[in-house]
Each structure stands twice: as structure tokens, then as C-alpha cells.
C-alpha positions in Angstrom: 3.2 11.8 -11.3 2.4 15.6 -11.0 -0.2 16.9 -9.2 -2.2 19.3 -10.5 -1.4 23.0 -8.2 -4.7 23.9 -8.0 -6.2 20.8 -6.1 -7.1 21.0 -2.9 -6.2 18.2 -0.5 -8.6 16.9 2.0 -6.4 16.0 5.3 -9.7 14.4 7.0 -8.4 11.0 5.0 -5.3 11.0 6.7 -4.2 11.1 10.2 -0.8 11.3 11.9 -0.2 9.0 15.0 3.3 9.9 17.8 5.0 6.4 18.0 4.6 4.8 21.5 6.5 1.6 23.3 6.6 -1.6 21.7 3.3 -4.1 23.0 3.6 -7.6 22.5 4.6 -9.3 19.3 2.5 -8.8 16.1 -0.4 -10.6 15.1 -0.5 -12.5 12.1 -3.7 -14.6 12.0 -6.8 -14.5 14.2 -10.0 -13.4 13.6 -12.5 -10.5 12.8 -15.3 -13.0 12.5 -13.9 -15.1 9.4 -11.4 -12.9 8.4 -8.5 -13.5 9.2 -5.9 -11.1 10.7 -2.9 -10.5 8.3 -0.2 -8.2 7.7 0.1 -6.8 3.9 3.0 -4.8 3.0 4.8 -3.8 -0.3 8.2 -5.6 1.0 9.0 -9.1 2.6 9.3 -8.3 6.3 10.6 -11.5 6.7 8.8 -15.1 8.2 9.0 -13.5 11.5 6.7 -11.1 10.7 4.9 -12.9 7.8 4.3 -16.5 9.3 4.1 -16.1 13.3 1.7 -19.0 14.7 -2.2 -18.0 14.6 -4.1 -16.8 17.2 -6.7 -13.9 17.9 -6.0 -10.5 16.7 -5.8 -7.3 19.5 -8.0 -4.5 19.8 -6.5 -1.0 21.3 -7.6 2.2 22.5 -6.8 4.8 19.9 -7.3 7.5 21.9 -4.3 6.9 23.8 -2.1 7.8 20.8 -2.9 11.7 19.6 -1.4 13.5 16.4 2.4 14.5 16.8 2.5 18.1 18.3 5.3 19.1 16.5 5.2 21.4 13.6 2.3 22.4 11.8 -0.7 20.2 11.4 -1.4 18.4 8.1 -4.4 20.6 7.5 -2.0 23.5 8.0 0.9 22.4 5.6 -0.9 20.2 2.8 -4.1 22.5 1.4 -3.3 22.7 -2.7 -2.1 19.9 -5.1 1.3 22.6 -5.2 1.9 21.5 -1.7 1.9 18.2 -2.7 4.4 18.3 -5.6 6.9 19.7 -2.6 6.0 17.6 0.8 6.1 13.9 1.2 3.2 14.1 4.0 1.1 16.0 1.5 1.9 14.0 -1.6 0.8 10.9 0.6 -2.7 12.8 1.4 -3.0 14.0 -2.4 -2.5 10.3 -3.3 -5.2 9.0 -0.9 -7.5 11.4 -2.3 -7.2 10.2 -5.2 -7.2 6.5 -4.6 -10.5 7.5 -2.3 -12.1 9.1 -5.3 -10.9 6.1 -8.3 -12.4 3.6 -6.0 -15.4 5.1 -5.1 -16.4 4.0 -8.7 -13.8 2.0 -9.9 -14.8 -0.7 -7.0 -18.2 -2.2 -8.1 -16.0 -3.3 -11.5 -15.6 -6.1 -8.8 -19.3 -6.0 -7.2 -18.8 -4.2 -4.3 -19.1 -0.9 -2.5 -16.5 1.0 -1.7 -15.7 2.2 2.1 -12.4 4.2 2.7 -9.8 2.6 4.7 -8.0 5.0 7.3 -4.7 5.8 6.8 -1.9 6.7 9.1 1.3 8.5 9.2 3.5 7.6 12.1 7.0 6.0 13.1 8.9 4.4 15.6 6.5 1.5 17.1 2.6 1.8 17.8 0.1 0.0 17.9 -2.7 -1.5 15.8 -5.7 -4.1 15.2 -3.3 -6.5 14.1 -1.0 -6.3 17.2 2.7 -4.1 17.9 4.2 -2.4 14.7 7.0 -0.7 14.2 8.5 1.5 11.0 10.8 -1.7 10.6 8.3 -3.2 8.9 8.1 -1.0 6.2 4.4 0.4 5.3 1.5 -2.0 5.4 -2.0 -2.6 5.7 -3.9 -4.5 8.8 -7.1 -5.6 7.9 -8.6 -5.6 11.5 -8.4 -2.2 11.5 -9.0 -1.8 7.7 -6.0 0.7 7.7 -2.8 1.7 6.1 0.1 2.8 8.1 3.0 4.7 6.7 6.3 6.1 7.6 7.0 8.3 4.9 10.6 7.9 6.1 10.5 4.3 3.7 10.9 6.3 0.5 13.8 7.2 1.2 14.8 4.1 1.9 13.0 2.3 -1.0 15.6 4.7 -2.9 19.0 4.6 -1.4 18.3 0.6 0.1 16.3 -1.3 -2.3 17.6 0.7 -5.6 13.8 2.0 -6.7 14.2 5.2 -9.2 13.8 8.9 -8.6 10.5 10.2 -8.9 6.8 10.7 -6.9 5.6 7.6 -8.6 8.0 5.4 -7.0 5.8 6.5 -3.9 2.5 6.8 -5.0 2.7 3.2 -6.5 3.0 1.8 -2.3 0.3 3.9 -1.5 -1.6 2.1 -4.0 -0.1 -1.6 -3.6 -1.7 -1.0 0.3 -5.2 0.3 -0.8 -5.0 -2.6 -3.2 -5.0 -4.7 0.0 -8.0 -2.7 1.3 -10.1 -3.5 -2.0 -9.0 -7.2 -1.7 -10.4 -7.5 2.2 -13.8 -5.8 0.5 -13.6 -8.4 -1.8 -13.2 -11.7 0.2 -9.9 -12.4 -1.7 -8.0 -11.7 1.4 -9.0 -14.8 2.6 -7.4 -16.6 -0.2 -4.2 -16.8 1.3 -4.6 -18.2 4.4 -2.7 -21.1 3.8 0.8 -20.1 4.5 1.9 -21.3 1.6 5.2 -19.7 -0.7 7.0 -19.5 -3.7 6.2 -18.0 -7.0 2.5 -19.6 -7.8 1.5 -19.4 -4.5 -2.0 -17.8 -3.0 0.5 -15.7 -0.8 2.5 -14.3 -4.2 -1.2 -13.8 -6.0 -2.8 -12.1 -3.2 0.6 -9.3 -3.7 0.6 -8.8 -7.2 -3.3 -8.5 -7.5 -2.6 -5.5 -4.9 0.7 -4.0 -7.6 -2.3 -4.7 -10.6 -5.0 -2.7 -9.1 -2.2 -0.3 -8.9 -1.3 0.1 -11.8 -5.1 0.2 -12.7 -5.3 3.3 -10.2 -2.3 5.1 -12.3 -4.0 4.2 -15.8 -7.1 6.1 -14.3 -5.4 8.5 -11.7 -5.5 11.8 -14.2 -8.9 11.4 -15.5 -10.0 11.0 -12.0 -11.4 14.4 -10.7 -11.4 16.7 -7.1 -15.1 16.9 -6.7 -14.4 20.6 -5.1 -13.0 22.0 -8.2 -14.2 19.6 -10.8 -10.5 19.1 -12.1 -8.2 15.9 -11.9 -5.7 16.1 -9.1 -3.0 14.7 -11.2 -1.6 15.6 -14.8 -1.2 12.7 -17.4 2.1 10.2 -16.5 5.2 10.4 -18.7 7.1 7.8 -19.8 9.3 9.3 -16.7 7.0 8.6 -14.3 6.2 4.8 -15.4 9.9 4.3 -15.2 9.8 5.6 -11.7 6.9 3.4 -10.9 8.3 0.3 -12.6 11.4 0.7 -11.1 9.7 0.7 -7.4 7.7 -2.5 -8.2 10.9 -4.3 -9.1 13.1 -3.5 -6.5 10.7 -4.9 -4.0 10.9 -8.2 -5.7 11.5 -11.0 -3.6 14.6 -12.4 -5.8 16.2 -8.8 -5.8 15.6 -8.8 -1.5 16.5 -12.2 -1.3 19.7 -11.7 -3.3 20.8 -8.3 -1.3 20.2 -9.9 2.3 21.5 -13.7 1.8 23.6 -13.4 -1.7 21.1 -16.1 -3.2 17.8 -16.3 -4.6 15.3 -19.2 -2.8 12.1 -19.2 -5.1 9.9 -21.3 -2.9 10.4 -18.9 -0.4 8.9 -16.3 -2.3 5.8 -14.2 -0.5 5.4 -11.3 -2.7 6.4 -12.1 -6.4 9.6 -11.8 -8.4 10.8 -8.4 -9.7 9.4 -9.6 -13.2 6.1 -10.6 -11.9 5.7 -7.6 -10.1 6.1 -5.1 -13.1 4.2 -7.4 -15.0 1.4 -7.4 -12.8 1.9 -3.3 -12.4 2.2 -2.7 -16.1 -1.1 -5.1 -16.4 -3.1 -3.1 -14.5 -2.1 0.1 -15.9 -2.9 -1.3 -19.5 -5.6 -2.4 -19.0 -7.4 0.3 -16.8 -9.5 -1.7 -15.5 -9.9 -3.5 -11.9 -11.4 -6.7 -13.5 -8.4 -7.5 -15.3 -6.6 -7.9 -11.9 -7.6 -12.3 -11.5 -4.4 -13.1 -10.3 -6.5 -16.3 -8.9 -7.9 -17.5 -12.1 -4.3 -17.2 -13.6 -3.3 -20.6 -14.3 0.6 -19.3 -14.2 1.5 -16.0 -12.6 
């Protein structure tokens, strides 16, 4: 998906974060009041990361970790939509701006109000609400600190490791699967998996392919959605090209594809995140549809 030159980027959404040591162990489970701590990526990360005991999530002191000194600052290098089309950093700002903008309105199709989450660009290992992360773990979203962390380093990978096609969509679409996760802890649905449990109809599996539907809803609506500065979309209309690009992301994440490339077999009841069918399925819903309501994974009675 092309953005449109003329847009101009707003960097104050996105914030870049130098990698420090490793802490203790990541958090999965725990508590911001009744919420519990989780982390929600676009990939399996594995049951080590995905099913570590319970216990209370950990709060750090941000101001310890400062933007990267190196190079030019994002408000320096990402200012026009053109600078998007030609800089991975900037494409990711363009696209929170306008997941930022979609959801401002497109969220109280569900009955809430929209608030941004923060977003981060980093790598190595940091830290965050949800306890020690590192770029291993692929991007992701921790709802204690209602943020998205990326190391933009992953599309690459999601390329030339998990066989996803050429093309900014392919990109754009795990921007979106993480703010997905955002609207679903605004929601409450976070909370409905909790359970631990896996496999292909499981609260885990619906929880990930409600966050690749409202997705593809923010790609149905992402060139009609408009830069309030200049009163023009930031991105042109998709081609066929671009919803390959997309589709072809959305699959290769797929449990059954990652199970089959790391072990050489396919375990269904092990699934967290959803085949590669159910996963374009789900995308391809949303972006039909248009619409965030269409996006009940819950009420499904098969997935």
C-alpha cells in the first residue's frame, strides 16, 4: 500500500528506544487491576514465552532508556508520506498515523473510546510493563503498558524466514494485527483468553484472528481515511498487488506453516494463533466487510 507523497507524518506517535541488558524473564500473567498481563504478537514465540507461570507484571523506569543517538532523529528523516514509501522507520510512523486516525472513529463501532497506544521502535533486549523483551520475540504488544514494540529488522525476516511476499502491506498488516490487540484490551476481550487454553477453536486462537480481522478492517478503510493537516488520505487505494502482499504475510505466520518449518509436523492442539487458512480468512473478513463489528471471533460457533 502506497502512501500518498504529500502526507505529512506525525513522529510524536512513535518513539525509538536503544536496547539495554536483559532483566528477568518475561511476564506473562499478572495484573493491572483485572487485566491480566499478556504478551500479543503476530507470530508463536513459542510456550516459553506464551505460557510462563502467572504472577504480577513489572513496572520500569523509562527514563532510563533515551532514543538511539545515532543518525538522524525520526522527526528529521520521516516528514512526507514520500518518505514513507522509501524508509521502513517512516513507513511504520505513516502506518500508525493512520491506524491512530481509523480508530479514532472506527472504535465506538464497538462502544468505546479510543486512546492511542504508544509505539516503539527498538532492538536487542529492553524492557517493558510486561517484563524483559527482546527482538527475538518478534513485534508485539504488552498491555500493561498499552504499547506496541517493533524491530523493524522482522520484515525482513517475515520475508526471507517465514516466506511472506514482497510488498509494504506485508508490513503494515503487523502493524495493524498489534493495534488490533490495543482495541481488544479497550474492549475487555483481552481478558477472554486467560485460560491458557490451545488449538484451533480456542479463546487463545480467537483472541489472534479478531486482531488479523480488525486488520483487514483498517486496510478496507485505510485510503478513505484522511491527514487532518492536509485533508487528504495518507494512503492510495490497494491493488490486487497489495492484498497479495498482505494475504501472503497473514499466512505465513500460521501456526501449521511455523509448526511445520521448526519440527517437520503440524500439532493442531497446539495452535495459539490460528492456521494459515484461518488467518487470511479472518484478514480477508475484515477487509470485506469494513467494518470493526464484523470482527466476533467469540460468537463464532467454528473459527
Amino acid at each position: 500500500m502506497t502512501f500518498n507523497p504529500g502526507s505529512q507524518l506525525d513522529t510524536s506517535q512513535v518513539s525509538r528506544r536503544s536496547g539495554g541488558g536483559m532483566g528477568g524473564p518475561i511476564k506473562v500473567g499478572g495484573g493491572i487491576g483485572s487485566i491480566a498481563v499478556l504478551i500479543l504478537g503476530v507470530i508463536l514465540f513459542g510456550p516459553g514465552f506464551i505460557n510462563q507461570g502467572l504472577g504480577e507484571g513489572t513496572n520500569y523506569d523509562y527514563s532510563q532508556v533515551g532514543e538511539q543517538d545515532s543518525g538522524p532523529s525520526l522527526a528529521e528523516q520521516c516528514q512526507t508520506g514520500e518518505d514513507a514509501n522509501r524508509n521502513i522507520e517512516c513507513r511504520v510512523v505513516g502506518t500508525v498515523n493512520s491506524l491512530n486516525a481509523y480508530w479514532g472513529g472506527g472504535a465506538s463501532r464497538l462502544g468505546v473510546r479510543y486512546h492511542r497506544p504508544e509505539v516503539v521502535l527498538t532492538s536487542g533486549s529492553w524492557h517493558t510493563g510486561c517484563g524483559a523483551a527482546s527482538s527475538a520475540m518478534g513485534p508485539f504488544y504488552c498491555p500493561a503498558d498499552e504499547t506496541a514494540y517493533f524491530d523493524v529488522g522482522f520484515f525482513d525476516q517475515l520475508r526471507s524466514q517465514y516466506g511472506a511476499g514482497q510488498g509494504p502491506l506485508a508490513e503494515e498488516y503487523v502493524i495493524a494485527h498489534e493495534f488490533g490487540h490495543h482495541i481488544q484490551r479497550l474492549t475487555g476481550d483481552i481478558n477472554r483468553a486467560q485460560h491458557g487454553d490451545t488449538g484451533p477453536q480456542s479463546s487463545a486462537v480467537r483472541l489472534e484472528l479478531q486482531a488479523d480481522c480488525y486488520a483487514g478492517v483498517w486496510a478496507s478503510n485505510a485510503s478513505k481515511t484522511k491527514d487532518a493537516g492536509t485533508g487528504e488520505p495518507y494512503l492510495q487505494p490497494l491493488t490486487a498487488s497489495d492484498i497479495r502482499s498482505a494475504v501472503s504475510a497473514a499466512e505465513a505466520v500460521g501456526d501449521d506453516r511455523i509448526q511445520e518449518k521448526a519440527q517437520g509436523r503440524v500439532t493442531p492442539e497446539n495452535f495459539t494463533h490460528g492456521s494459515s487458512e484461518q488467518r487470511e480468512t479472518w484478514f480477508m473478513r475484515g477487509y470485506e466487510y469494513g467494518d470493526p463489528a464484523a470482527c466476533d471471533t467469540f460468537s463464532a460457533g467454528r473459527i
